[in-house]
C-alpha positions, 0 to 999 in steps of 0.5 A, spaced: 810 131 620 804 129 615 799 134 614 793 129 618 798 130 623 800 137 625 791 138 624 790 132 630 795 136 633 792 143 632 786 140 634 787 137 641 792 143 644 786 148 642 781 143 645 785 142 651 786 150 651 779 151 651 776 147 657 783 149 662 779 157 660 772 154 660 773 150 667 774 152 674 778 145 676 779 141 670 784 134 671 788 130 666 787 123 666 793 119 667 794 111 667 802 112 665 799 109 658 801 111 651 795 115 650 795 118 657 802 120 656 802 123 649 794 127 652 800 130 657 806 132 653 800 135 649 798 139 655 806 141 656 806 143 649 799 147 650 802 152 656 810 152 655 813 155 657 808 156 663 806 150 668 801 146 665 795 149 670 792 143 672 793 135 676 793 130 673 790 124 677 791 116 677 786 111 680 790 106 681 788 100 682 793 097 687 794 092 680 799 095 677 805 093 672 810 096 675 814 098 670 809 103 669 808 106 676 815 108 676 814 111 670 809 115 673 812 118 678 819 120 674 815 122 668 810 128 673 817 129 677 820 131 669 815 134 666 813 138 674 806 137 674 802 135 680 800 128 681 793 126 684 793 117 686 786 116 688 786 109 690 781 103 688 784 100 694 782 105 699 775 105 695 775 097 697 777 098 704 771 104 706 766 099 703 764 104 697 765 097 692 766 090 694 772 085 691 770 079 685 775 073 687 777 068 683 782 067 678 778 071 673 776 077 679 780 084 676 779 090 679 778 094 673 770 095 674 771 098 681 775 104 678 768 108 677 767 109 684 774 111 685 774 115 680 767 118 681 769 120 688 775 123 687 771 128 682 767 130 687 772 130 693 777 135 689 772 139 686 773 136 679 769 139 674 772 137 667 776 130 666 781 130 660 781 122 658 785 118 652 778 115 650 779 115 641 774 112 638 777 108 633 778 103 640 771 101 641 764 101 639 762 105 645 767 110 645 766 111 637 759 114 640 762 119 645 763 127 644 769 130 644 766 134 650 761 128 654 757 130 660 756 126 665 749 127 670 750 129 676 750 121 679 756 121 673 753 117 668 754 117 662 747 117 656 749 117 650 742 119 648 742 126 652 750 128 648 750 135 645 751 134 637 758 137 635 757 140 628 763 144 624 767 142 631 763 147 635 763 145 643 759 146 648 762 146 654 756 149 659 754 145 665 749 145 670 751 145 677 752 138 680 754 136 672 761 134 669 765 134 663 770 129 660 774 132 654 777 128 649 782 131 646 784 125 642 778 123 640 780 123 632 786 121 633 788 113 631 793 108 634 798 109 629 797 117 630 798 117 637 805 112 635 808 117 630 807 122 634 811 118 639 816 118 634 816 124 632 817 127 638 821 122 642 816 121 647 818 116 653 814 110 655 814 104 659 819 099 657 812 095 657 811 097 650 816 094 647 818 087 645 821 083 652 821 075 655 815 075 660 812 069 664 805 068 662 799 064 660 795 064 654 787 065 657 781 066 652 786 068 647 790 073 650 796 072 654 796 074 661 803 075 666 803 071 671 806 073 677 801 079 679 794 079 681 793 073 675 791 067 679 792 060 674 786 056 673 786 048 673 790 046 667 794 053 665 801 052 664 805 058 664 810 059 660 816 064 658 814 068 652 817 075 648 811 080 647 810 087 648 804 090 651 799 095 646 795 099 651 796 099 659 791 097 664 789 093 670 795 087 671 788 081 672 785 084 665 791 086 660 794 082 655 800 082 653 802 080 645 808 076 641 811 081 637 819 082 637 819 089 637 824 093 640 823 100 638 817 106 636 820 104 629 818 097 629 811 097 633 810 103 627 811 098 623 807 092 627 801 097 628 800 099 621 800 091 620 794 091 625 788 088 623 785 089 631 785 095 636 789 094 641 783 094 646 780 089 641 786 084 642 788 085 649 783 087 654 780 083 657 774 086 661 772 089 654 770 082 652 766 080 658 760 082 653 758 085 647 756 093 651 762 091 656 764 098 654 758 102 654 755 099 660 762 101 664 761 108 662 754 109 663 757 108 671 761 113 670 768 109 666 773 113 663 
């Protein structure tokens, strides 16, 4: 293990130590992808031999690859950690958000509701996120501790300074707190520590033939939520998938990577994050990110 590495790994385990001592009921948020993954089994590593102390919980589109679902459920059940499913569907049919329709609807912006709601329904005062900062101009922005008003919304104006990694987790009541233990980490982090300790993911993220149609450049599966537009042709393609998310707007890449060492070795060729290449909701616009976040978005 490099040195860079352990010190990554020394900091998220004393950031994720800190909040659980500091927080009445903290949260990790857990989207079965690699980040999330990698942010849980740091958390196992933080209290073994004891039980993580906090849930983790999932705002499930209703969108979801199934690959990833089914691990999700049989990573919480191996790891004994408890599963909280807040549902964006759910959120739909209360009239708390209203659906887009059309081949390009998604319904990755209405996870802010769901995800607001269920903080305040369970009581949750800190949100353990996968955000790194190497992902997006927005997420660079964040603190390692980022306070949210008590409407949720993020104003990266009003975040506390960080100096010398001194964290600040006072709040006021009504406020909360999202906590980015890995926020320092990049890509090619999370993915040598994948190796280095044998973490399991979703077979998604490895090289596999998949139907799908090439949108705006990305390449989208066909099958699910993805509805074709007049000319798409779908086609059967080999790809693997860099970051896990909502079906209708995570694409997927041509690669033939088959296992950790083959994606380290395409990952440390990467010239784009794997937001910048795959997700279609960060390219809506130039602050698609920020504008997310400041509703309250991972």
């Amino acid at each position: 293990m490099t040195t860079s590495l352990r010190g990554l790994i020394d900091e998220s385990v004393t950031i994720i130590r800190e909040v659980a001592a500091e927080f009445e009921r903290p949260v990790l948020l857990f989207s079965g992808g690699k980040d999330s993954v990698v942010m849980l089994h740091l958390a196992v590593r933080a209290f073994a031999p004891a039980r993580v102390p906090f849930p983790v919980m999932h705002i499930d589109t209703g969108h979801n690859f199934p690959e990833v679902i089914d691990y999700r459920d049989q990573l919480v059940r191996e790891w004994n950690v408890r599963l909280v499913v807040a549902s964006v569907q759910e959120s739909i049919d209360r009239g708390r958000v209203v659906e887009d329709t059309g081949p390009r609807a998604s319904r990755n912006r209405l996870q802010s509701v769901t995800l607001l709601d269920a903080l305040a329904e369970h009581g949750f005062d800190a949100a353990f996120g996968g955000g790194r900062r190497d992902e997006d101009k927005a997420r660079a922005k964040e603190r390692i501790l980022s306070f949210r008003d008590r409407q949720g919304r993020w104003d990266p104006r009003q975040q506390r300074p960080e100096p010398w990694a001194v964290l600040n987790p006072r709040i006021r009541k009504g406020e909360h707190l999202r906590a980015f233990p890995i926020s320092n980490w990049t890509e090619l982090d999370v993915w040598r520590y994948i190796e280095r300790h044998s973490v399991p993911l979703p077979s998604i993220y490895f090289a596999h033939r998949r139907t799908v149609v090439e949108r705006d450049r990305m390449l989208l599966s066909v099958g699910g939520p993805v509805e074709l537009e007049p000319g798409e042709v779908p086609f059967e393609a080999t790809v693997r998938y860099r970051t896990v998310g909502d079906a209708s707007c995570t694409g997927a890449v041509e690669s033939n990577a088959a296992d950790v060492y083959d994606v380290l070795a395409e990952v440390a060729a990467a010239r784009i994050t794997e937001r910048g290449a795959t997700r279609a909701d960060d390219t809506f616009s130039e602050s698609a990110m920020e504008d997310r976040k400041r509703e309250g978005y991972f």
